[in-house]
C-alpha positions as CSV (number, residue, x, y, z in Angstrom):
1,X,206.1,108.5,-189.5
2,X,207.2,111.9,-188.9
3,X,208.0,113.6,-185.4
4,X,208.0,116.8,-184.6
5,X,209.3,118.6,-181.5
6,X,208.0,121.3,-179.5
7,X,207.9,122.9,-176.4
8,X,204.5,123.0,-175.8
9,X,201.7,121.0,-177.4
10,X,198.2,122.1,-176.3
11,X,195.5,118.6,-177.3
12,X,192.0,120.3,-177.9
13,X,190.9,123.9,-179.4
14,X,188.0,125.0,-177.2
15,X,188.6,128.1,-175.2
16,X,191.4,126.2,-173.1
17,X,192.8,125.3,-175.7
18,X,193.3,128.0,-178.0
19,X,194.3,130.4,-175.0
20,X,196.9,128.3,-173.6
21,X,198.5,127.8,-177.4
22,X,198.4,131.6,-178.1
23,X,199.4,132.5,-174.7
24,X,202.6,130.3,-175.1
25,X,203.2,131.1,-178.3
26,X,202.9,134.4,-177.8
27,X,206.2,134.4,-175.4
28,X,208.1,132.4,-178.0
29,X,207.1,129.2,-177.1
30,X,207.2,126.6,-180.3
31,X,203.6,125.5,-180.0
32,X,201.7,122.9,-181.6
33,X,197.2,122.1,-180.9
34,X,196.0,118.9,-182.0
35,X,192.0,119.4,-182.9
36,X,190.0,115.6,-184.0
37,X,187.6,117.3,-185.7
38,X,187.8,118.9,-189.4
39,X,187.7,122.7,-188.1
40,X,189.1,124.2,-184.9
41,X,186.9,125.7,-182.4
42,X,186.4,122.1,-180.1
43,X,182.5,121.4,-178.0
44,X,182.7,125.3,-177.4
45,X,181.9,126.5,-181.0
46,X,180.4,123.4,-183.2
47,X,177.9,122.0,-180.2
48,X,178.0,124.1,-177.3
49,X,178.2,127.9,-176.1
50,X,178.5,129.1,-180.1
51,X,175.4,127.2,-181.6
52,X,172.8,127.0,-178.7
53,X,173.5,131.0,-177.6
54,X,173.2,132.0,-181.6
55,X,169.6,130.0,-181.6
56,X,168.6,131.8,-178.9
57,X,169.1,135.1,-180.4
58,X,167.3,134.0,-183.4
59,X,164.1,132.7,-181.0
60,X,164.1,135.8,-179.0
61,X,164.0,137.8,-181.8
62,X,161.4,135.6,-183.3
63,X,159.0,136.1,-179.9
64,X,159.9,139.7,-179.9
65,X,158.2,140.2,-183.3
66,X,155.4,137.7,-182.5
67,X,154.6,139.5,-179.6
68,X,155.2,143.6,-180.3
69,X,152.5,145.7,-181.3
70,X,153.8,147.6,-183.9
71,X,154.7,144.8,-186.2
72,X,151.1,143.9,-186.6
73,X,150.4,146.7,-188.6
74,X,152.9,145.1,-191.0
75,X,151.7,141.8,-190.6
76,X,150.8,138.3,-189.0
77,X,152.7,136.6,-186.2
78,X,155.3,134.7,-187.9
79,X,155.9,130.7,-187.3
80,X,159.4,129.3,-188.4
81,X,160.9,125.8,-188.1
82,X,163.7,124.4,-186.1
83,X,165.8,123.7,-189.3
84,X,165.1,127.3,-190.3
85,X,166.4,129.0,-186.9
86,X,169.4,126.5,-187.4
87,X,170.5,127.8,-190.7
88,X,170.7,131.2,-189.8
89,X,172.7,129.8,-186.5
90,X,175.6,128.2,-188.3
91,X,176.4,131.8,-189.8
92,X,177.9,133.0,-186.8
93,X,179.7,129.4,-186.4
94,X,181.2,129.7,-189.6
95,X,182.6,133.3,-188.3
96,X,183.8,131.9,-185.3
97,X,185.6,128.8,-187.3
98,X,187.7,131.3,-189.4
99,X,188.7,134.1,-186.9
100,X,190.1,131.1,-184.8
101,X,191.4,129.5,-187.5
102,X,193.3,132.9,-188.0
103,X,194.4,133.0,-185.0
104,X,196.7,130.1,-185.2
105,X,198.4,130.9,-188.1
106,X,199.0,134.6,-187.1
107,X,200.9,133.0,-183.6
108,X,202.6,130.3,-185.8
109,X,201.2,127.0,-184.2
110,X,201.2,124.0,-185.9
111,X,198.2,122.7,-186.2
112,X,197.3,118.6,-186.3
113,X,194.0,117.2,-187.5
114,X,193.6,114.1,-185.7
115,X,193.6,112.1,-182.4
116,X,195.8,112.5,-180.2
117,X,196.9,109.4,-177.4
118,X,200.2,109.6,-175.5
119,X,202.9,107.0,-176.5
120,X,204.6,108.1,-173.4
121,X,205.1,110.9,-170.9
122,X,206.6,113.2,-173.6
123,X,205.2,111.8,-176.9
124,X,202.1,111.9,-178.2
125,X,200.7,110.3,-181.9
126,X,198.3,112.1,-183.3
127,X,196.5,109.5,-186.3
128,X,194.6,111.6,-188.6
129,X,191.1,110.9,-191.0
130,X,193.3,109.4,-193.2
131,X,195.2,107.0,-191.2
132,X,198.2,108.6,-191.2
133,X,200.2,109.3,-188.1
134,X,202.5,111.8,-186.9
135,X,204.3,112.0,-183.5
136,X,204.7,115.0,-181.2
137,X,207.2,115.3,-178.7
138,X,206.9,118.4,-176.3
139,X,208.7,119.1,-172.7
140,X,205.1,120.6,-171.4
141,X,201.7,119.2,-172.7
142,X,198.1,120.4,-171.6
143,X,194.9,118.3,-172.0
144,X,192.7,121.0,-173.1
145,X,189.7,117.9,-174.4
146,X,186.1,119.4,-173.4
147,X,183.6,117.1,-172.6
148,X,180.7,115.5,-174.2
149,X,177.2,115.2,-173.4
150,X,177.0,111.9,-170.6
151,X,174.8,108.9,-172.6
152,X,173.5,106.0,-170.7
153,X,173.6,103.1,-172.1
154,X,170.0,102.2,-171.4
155,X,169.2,104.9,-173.7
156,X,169.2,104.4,-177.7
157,X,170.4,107.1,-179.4
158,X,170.4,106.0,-182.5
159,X,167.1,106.3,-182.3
160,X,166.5,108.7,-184.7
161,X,163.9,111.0,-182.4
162,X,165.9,110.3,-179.5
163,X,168.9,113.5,-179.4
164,X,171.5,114.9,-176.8
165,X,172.5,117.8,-176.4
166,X,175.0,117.7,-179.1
167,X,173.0,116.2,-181.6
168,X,170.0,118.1,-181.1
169,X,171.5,120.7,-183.3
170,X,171.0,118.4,-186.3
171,X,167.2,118.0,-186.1
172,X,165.6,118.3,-189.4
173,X,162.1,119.2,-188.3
174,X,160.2,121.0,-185.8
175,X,158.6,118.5,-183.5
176,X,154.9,119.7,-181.7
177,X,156.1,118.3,-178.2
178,X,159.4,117.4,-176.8
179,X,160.6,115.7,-173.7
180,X,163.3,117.1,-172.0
181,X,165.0,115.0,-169.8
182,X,167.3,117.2,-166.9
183,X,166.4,120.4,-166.2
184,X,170.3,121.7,-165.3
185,X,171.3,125.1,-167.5
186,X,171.8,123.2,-170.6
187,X,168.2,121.5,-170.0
188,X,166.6,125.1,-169.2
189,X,167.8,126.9,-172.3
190,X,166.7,124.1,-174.1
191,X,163.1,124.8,-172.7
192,X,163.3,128.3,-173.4
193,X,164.3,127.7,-176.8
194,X,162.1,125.1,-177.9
195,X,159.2,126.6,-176.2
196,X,160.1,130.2,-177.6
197,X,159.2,128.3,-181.4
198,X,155.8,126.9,-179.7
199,X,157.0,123.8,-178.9
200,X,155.0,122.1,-175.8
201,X,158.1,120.9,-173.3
202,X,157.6,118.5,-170.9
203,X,161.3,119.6,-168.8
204,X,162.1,116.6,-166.3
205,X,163.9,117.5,-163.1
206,X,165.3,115.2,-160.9
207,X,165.8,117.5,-158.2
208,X,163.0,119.3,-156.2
209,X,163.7,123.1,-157.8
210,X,165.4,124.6,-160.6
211,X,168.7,125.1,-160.4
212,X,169.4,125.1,-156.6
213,X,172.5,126.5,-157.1
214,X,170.4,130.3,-157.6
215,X,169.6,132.3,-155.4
216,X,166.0,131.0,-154.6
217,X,164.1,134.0,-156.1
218,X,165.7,133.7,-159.1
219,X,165.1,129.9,-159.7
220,X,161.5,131.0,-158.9
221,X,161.7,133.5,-161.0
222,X,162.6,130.9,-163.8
223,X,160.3,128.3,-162.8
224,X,157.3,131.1,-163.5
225,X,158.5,132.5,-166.8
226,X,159.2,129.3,-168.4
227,X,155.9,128.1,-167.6
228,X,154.5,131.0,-168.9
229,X,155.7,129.9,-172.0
230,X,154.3,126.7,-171.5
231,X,157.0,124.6,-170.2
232,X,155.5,121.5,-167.9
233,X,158.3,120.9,-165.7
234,X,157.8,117.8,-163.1
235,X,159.9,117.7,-159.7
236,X,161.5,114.9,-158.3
237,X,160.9,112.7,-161.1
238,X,163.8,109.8,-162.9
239,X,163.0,107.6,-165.9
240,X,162.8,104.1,-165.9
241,X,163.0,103.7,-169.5
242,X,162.5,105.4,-172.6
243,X,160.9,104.1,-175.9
244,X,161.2,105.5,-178.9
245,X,159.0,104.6,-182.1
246,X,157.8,105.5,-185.9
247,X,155.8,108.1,-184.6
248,X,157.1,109.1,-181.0
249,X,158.9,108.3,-178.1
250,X,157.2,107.3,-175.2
251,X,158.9,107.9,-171.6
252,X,158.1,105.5,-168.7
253,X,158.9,107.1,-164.9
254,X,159.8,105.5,-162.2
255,X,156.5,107.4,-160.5
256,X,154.8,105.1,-162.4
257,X,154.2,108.2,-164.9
258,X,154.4,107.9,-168.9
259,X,154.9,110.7,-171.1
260,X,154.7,110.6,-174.9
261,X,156.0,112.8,-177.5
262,X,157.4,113.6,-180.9
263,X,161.0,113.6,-179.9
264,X,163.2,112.9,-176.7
265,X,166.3,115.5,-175.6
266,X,168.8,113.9,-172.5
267,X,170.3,117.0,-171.2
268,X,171.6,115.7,-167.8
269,X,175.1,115.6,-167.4
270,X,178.3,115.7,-169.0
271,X,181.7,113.2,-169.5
272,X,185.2,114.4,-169.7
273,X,186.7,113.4,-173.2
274,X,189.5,111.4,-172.2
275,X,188.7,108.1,-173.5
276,X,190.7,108.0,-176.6
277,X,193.9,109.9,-174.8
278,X,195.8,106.6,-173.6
279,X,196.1,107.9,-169.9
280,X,197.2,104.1,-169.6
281,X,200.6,104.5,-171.1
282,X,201.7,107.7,-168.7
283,X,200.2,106.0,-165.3
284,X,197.0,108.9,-165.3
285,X,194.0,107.7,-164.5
286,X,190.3,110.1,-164.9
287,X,187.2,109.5,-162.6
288,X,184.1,107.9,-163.0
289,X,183.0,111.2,-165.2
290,X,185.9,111.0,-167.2
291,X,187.7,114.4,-165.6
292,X,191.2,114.5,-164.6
293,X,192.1,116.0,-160.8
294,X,195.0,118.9,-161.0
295,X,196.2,121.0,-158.3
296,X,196.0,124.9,-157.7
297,X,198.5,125.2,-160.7
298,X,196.5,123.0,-163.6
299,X,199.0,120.1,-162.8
300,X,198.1,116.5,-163.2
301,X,199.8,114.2,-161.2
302,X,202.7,114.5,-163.7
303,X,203.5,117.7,-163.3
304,X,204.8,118.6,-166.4
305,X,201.1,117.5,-168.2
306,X,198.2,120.3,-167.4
307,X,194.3,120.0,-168.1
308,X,192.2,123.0,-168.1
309,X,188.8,123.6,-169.6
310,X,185.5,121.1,-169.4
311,X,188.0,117.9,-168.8
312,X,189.1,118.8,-165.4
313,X,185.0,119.9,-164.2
314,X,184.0,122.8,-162.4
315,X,182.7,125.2,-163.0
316,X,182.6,124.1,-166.8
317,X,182.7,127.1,-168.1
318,X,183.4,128.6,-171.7
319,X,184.7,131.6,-169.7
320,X,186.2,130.1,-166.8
321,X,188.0,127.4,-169.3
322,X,189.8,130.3,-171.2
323,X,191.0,131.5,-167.8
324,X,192.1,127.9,-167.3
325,X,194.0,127.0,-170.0
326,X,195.5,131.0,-169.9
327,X,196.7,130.5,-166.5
328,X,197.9,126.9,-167.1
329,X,200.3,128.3,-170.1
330,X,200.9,131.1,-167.7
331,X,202.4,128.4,-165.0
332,X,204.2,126.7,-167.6
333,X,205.8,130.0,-169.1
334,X,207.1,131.2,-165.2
335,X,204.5,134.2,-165.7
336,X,202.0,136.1,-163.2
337,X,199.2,133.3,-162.2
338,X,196.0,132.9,-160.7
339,X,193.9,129.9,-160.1
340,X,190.3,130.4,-161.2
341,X,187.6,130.3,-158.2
342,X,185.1,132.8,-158.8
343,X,183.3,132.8,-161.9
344,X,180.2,134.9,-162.7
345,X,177.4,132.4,-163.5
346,X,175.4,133.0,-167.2
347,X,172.6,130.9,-168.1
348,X,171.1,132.1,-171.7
349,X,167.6,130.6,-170.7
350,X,164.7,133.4,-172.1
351,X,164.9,135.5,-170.2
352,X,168.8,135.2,-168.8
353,X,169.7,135.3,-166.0
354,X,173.5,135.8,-164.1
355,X,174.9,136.4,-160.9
356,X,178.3,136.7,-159.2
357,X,179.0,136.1,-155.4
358,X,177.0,134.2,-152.6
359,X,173.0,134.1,-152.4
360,X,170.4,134.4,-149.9
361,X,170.7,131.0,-148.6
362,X,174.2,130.5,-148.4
363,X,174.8,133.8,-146.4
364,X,171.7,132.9,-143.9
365,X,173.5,129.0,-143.8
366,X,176.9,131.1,-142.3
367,X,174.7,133.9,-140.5
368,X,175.9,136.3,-141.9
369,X,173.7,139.5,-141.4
370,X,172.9,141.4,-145.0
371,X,170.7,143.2,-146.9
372,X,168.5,143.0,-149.7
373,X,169.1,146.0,-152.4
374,X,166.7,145.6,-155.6
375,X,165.6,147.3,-158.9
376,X,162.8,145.8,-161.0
377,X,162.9,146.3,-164.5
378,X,159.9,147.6,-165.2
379,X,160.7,150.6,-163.6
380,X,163.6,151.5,-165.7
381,X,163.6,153.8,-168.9
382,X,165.3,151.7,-170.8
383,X,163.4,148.7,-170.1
384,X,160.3,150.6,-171.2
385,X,162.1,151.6,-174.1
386,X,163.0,148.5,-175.4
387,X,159.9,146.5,-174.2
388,X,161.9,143.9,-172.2
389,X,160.3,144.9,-168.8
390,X,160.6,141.1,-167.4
391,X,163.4,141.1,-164.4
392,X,165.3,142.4,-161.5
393,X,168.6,143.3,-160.0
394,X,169.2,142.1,-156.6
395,X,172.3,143.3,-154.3
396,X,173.5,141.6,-151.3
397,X,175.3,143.8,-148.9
398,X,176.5,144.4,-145.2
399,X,174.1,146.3,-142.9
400,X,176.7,148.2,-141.3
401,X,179.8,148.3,-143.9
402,X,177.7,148.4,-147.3
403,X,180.1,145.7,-148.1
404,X,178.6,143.9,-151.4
405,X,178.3,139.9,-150.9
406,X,176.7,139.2,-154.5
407,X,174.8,140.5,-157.0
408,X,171.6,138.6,-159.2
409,X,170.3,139.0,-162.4
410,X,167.2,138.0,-164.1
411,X,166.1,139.5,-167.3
412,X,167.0,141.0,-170.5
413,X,171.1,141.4,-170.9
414,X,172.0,140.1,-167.4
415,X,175.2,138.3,-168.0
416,X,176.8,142.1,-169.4
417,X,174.6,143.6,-166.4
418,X,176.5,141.7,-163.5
419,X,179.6,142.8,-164.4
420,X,179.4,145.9,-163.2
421,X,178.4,144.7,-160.1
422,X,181.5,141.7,-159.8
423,X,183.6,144.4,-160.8
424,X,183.1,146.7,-157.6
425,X,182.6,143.5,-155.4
426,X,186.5,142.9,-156.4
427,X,187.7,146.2,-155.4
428,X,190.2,146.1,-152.5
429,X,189.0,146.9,-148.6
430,X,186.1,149.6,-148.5
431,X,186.4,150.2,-152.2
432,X,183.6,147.3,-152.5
433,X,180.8,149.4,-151.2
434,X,177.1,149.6,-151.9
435,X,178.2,153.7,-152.1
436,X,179.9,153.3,-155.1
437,X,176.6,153.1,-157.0
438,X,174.8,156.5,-155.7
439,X,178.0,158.6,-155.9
440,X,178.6,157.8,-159.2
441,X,177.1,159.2,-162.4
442,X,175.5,156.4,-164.7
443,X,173.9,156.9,-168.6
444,X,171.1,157.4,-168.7
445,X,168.6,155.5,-170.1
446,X,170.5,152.5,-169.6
447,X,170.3,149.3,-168.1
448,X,173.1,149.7,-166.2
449,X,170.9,152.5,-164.6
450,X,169.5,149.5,-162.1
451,X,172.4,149.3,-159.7
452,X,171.4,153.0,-158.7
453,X,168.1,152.6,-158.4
454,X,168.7,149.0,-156.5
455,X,171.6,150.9,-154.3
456,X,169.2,153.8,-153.7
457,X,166.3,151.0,-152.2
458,X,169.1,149.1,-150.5
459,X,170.3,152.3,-148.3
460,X,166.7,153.4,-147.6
461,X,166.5,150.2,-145.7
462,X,169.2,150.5,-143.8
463,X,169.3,154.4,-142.9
């Protein structure tokens, strides 16, 4: 058995991953990642962010065509399967796969196919498909793992119409109705995707809204439009159990309910993937979903092992978990650091929606006095333009400073729309104003245009 040494070895190559590696590496750190699967790229790329957000480009531009004028004079409405979307998906995964790829051997890390489990507080062996083994020994290590979609074990997914998240990606048909069961943001874009290839979606929530976590005209916003596009979502419901068949799946509720239909998705919840690590032989132990606890610093309770990314939770992230695991090589390196805490939220449902700061109901909780500033899109050139009329901005702010408390987003490109927005609300002192966005010059048409127009509506009401 071989062993190596290093000073840093990084286990996982999702977005925590790979930007703690490079970041090390990059100040002359001897860096090593260890990836289990075949290709680099970890949840993030093969069953994640990368597949599901490529899908729903393909299905948006699939309803665009079905639904726009002028391509009738050119033809029908088009119909295309599941398997078919899929395909033209894994194009922009096979990108992704090489340009990382490239990105390790350009910074010089070693890279080690296999699964990684600590032999002790420095030493990790890494077995690979083949059985072989290699040891790594490395002053500083960082837990970089993802998660995985949570299974009960009341649930067979063997079944072969019975799918996670993860596995949904490898359906080879297009079923006429699907259950969804957890209507969270993986749950939602699910909807929206399915339902955007006329599938009929039953979405199960557990809770009494969408996403409670919105602002509450947003949710509501979503809870129309995916309706619309014929979504059935049931409130308050939980499954007793769920049956699957030759034919079906059948889902019994514990309102005494039963839903049947061609295929069954569990999209509620996630598990940190630290099973396989041997937290047992350093004295770490993860909690009942499988995440480890760090400090403000990435630190375990060993403080020379880190965990960033999916493993250690909130706000699980692809974004956020790049700023982890940059920040955690940052600590480890003696560089500038920053412990992540405010994250602008993107959920790719159709349309998307995004938002950065504190909502409606959260400032009214802490009485705090604001404003409402809007836009609708409809009103915009660009939206008119384009066709994707469907949305709003919406602008907290201070009555009396024009202080901005946080900005929403619903409709077409609002995770690149709110940025603009969390980039003023960061500004130092009076620099986060509301003024900002009628003294200053925007293109025009453009999107973008929105924060004027909402700024405009939001002093009106307050001068």
């Amino acid at each position: 058995m071989a062993v190596h040494n290093y000073d840093v070895v990084v286990i996982g190559t999702g977005p925590a991953g790979e930007s703690a590696a490079i970041n090390a590496a990059k100040h002359g750190k001897h860096v090593a990642v260890v990836e289990k699967q075949p290709l680099v790229g970890g949840n993030c790329t093969h069953w994640g962010t990368i597949p599901s957000k490529a899908l729903r480009h393909q299905v948006k531009q699939i309803m665009q065509f079905n639904t726009n004028r002028m391509f009738r004079d050119i033809g029908e409405p088009r119909w295309f399967s599941f398997p078919k979307v899929m395909e033209r998906s894994r194009a922009t995964i096979d990108q992704q796969v090489v340009m990382r790829t490239n990105f390790y051997a350009r910074n010089r890390i070693d890279l080690f196919s296999g699964v990684a489990r600590f032999k002790d507080e420095h030493s990790l062996l890494v077995r690979d498909s083949d059985e072989g083994m290699d040891e790594l020994v490395a002053q500083k290590i960082v837990i970089a793992t993802g998660s995985r979609p949570y299974r009960p074990a009341d649930i067979n997914f063997r079944h072969p119409r019975i799918y996670c998240s993860d596995t949904i990606l490898s359906l080879n048909h297009t079923p006429r109705t699907l259950i969804i069961f957890g209507a969270g943001v993986i749950g939602c874009e699910y909807a929206s995707i399915f339902s955007g290839l006329g599938v009929k979606v039953d979405l199960i929530n557990n809770r009494d809204s969408l996403l409670s976590f919105l602002d509450d005209e947003i949710s509501d916003a979503l809870s129309y439009h995916l309706r619309k596009h014929g979504v059935l979502i049931r409130h308050n419901e939980e499954y007793d159990r769920v049956e699957g068949d030759e034919s079906g799946v059948t889902v019994h509720l514990k309102s005494g309910k039963r839903l049947r239909a061609d295929a069954f998705l569990w999209a509620n919840g996630r598990t940190g993937n630290t099973d396989q690590l041997g937290l047992e032989n350093i004295g770490l132990e993860a909690n009942e979903r499988g995440q480890l606890l760090v400090d403000e610093h990435y630190r375990t309770a060993l403080p020379h092992i880190y965990a960033a990314g999916d493993v250690i939770g909130w706000p699980s992230l692809a974004s956020a978990a790049y700023d982890q695991g940059l920040n955690a090589s940052s600590e480890i390196l003696g560089e500038d650091f920053r412990y992540v805490t405010e994250v602008p939220t993107g959920i790719y449902t159709i349309p998307e929606i995004s938002s950065f700061g504190r909502n409606e109901r959260e400032l009214t909780e802490a009485k705090v006095p604001y404003e409402v500033a809007q836009a609708f899109f409809k009103d915009t050139a660009r939206a008119q333009i384009t066709g994707d009329t469907v949305g709003m901005l919406k602008i907290l702010f201070d009555q009396d400073t024009l202080e901005i408390y946080g900005i929403h987003c619903f409709g077409d490109q609002a995770s690149e729309i709110v940025h603009i927005g969390q980039a003023i609300m960061q500004q130092k002192g009076e620099a986060n104003s509301l003024t900002y966005f009628v003294s200053t010059t925007f293109n025009y048409p453009t999107m973008a245009e929105a924060y004027r127009v909402a700024a405009m509506n939001g002093m009106n009401r307050v001068f």
